[in-house]
mmCIF file of the N, C-alpha and C atoms, coordinates in Angstrom:
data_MODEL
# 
_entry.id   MODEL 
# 
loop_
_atom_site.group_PDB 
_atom_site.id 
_atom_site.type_symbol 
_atom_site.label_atom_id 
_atom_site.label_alt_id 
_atom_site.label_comp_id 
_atom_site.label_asym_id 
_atom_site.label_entity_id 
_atom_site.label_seq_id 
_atom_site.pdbx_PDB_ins_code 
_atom_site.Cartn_x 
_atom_site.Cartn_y 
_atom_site.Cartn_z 
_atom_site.occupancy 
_atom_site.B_iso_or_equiv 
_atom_site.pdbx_formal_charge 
_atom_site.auth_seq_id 
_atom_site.auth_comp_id 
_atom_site.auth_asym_id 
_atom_site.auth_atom_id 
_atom_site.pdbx_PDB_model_num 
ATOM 1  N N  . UNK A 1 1  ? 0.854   -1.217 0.000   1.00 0.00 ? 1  UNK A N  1 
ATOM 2  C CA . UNK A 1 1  ? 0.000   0.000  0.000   1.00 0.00 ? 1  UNK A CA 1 
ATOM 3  C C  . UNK A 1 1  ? 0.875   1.246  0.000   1.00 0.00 ? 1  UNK A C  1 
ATOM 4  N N  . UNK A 1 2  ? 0.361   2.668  -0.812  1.00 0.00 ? 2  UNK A N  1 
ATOM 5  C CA . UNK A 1 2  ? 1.078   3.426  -0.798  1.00 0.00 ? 2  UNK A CA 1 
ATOM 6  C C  . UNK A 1 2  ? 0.378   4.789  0.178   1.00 0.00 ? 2  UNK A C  1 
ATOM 7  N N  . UNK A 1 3  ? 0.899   6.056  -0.535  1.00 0.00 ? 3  UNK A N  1 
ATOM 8  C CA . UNK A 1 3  ? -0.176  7.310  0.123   1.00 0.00 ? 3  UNK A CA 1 
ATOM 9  C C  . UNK A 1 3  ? -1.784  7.250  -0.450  1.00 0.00 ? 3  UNK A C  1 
ATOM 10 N N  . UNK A 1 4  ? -1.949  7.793  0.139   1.00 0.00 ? 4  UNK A N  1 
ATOM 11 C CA . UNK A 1 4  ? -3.924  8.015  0.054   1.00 0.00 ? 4  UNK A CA 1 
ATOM 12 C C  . UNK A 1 4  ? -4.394  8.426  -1.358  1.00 0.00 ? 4  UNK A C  1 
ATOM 13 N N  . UNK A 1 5  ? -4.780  8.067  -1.896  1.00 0.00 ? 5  UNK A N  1 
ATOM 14 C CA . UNK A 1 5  ? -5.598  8.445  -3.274  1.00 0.00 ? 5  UNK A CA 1 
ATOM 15 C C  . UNK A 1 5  ? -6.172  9.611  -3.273  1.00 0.00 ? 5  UNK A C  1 
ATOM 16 N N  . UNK A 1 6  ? -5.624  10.460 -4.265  1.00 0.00 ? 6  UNK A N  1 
ATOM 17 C CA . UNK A 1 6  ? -6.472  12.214 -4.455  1.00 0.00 ? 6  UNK A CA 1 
ATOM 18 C C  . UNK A 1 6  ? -6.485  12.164 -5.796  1.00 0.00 ? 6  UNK A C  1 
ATOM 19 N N  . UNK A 1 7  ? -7.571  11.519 -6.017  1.00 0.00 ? 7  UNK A N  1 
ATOM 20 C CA . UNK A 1 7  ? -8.210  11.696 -7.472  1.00 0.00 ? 7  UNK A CA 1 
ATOM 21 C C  . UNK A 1 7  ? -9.885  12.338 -7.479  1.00 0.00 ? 7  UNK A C  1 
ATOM 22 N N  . UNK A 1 8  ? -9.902  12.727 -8.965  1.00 0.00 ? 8  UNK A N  1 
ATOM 23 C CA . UNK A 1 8  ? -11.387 13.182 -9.090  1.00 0.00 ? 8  UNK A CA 1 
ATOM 24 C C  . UNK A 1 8  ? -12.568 12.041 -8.694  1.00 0.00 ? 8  UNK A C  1 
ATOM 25 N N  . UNK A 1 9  ? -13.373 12.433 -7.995  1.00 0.00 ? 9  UNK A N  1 
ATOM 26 C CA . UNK A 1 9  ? -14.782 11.260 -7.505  1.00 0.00 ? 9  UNK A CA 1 
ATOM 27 C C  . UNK A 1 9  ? -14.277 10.092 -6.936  1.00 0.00 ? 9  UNK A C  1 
ATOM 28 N N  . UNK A 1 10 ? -13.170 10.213 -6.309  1.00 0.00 ? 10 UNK A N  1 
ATOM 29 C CA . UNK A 1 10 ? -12.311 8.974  -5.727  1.00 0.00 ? 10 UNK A CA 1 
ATOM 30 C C  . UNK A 1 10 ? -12.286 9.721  -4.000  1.00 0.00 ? 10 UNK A C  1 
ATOM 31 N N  . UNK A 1 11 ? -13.071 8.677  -3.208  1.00 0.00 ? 11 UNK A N  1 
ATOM 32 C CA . UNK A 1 11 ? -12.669 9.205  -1.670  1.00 0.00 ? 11 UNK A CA 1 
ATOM 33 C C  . UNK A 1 11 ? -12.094 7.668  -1.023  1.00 0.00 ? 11 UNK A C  1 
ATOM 34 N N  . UNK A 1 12 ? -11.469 8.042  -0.360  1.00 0.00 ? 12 UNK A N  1 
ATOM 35 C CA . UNK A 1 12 ? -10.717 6.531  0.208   1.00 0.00 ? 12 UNK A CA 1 
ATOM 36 C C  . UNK A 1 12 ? -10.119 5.792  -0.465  1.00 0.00 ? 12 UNK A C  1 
ATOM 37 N N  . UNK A 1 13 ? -9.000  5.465  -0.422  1.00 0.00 ? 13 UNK A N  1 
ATOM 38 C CA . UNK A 1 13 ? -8.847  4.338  -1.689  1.00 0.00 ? 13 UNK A CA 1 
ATOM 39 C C  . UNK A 1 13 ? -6.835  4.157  -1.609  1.00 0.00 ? 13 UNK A C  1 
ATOM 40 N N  . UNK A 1 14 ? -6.024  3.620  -2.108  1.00 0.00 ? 14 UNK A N  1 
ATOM 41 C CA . UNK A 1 14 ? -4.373  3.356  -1.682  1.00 0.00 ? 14 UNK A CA 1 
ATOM 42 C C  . UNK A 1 14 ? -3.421  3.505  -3.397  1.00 0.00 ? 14 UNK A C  1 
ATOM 43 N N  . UNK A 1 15 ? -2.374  4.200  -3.155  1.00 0.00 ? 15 UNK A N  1 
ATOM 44 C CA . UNK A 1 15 ? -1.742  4.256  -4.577  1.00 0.00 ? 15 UNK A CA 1 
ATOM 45 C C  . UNK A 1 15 ? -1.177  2.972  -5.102  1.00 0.00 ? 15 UNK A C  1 
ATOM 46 N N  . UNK A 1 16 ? -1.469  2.712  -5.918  1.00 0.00 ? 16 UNK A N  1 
ATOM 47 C CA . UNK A 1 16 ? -0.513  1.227  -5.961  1.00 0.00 ? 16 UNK A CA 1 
ATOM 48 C C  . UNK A 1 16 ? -0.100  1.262  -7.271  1.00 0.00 ? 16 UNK A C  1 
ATOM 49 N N  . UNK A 1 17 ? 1.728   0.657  -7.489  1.00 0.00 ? 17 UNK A N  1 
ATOM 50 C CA . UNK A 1 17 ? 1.880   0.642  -8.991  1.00 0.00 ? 17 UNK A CA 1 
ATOM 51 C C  . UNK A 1 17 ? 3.065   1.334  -8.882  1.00 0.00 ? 17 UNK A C  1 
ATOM 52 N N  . UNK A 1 18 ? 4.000   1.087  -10.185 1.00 0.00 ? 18 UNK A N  1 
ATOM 53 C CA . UNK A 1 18 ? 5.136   1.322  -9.837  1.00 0.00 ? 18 UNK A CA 1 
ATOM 54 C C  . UNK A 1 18 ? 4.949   2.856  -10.951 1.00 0.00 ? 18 UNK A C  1 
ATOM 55 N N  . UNK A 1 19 ? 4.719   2.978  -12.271 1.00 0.00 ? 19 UNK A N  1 
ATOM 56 C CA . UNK A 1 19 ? 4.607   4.868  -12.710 1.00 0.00 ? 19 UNK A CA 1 
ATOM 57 C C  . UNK A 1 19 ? 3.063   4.934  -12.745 1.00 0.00 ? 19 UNK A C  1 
ATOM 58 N N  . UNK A 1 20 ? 2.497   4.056  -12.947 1.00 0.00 ? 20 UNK A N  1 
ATOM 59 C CA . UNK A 1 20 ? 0.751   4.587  -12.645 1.00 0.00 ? 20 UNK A CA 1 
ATOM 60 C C  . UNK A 1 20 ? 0.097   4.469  -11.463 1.00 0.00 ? 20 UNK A C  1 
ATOM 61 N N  . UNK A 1 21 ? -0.451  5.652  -10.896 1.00 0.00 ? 21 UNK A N  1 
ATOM 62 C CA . UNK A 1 21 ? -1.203  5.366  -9.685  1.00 0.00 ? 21 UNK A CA 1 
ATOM 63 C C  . UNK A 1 21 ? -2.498  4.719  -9.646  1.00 0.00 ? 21 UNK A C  1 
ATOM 64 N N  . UNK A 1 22 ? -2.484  3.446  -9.146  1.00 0.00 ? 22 UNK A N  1 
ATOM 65 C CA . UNK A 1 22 ? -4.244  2.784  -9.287  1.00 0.00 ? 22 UNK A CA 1 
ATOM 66 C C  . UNK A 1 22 ? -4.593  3.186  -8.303  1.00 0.00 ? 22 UNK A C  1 
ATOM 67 N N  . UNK A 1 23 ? -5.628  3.760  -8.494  1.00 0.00 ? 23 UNK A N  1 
ATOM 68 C CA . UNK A 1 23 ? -6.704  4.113  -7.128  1.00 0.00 ? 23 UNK A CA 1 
ATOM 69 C C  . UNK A 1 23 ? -7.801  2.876  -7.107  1.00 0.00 ? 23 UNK A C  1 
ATOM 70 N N  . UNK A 1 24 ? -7.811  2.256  -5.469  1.00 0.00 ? 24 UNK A N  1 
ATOM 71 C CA . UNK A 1 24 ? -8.535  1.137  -5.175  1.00 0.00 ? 24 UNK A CA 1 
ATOM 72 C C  . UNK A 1 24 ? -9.649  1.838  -4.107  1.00 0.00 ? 24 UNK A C  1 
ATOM 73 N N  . UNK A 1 25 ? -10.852 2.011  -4.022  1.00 0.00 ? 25 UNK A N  1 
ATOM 74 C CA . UNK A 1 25 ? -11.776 2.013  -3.577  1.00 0.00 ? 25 UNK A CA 1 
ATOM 75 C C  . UNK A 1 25 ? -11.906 0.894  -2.133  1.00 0.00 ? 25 UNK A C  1 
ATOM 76 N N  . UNK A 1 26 ? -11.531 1.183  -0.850  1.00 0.00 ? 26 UNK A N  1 
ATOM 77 C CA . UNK A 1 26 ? -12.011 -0.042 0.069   1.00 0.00 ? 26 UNK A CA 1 
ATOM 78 C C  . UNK A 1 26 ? -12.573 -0.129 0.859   1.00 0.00 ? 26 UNK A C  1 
# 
């Protein structure tokens, strides 16, 4: 798991991925 996800319509969720950030919803 990485820092906290700050994306658009995304609340909660973990960065994961080594150059793309996946935002996971949990």
């Amino acid at each position: 798991l990485g820092p906290p996800c700050i994306l658009r319509g995304t609340r909660g969720g973990y960065c994961n991925g080594k150059k793309v950030c996946v935002c996971r919803n949990r």
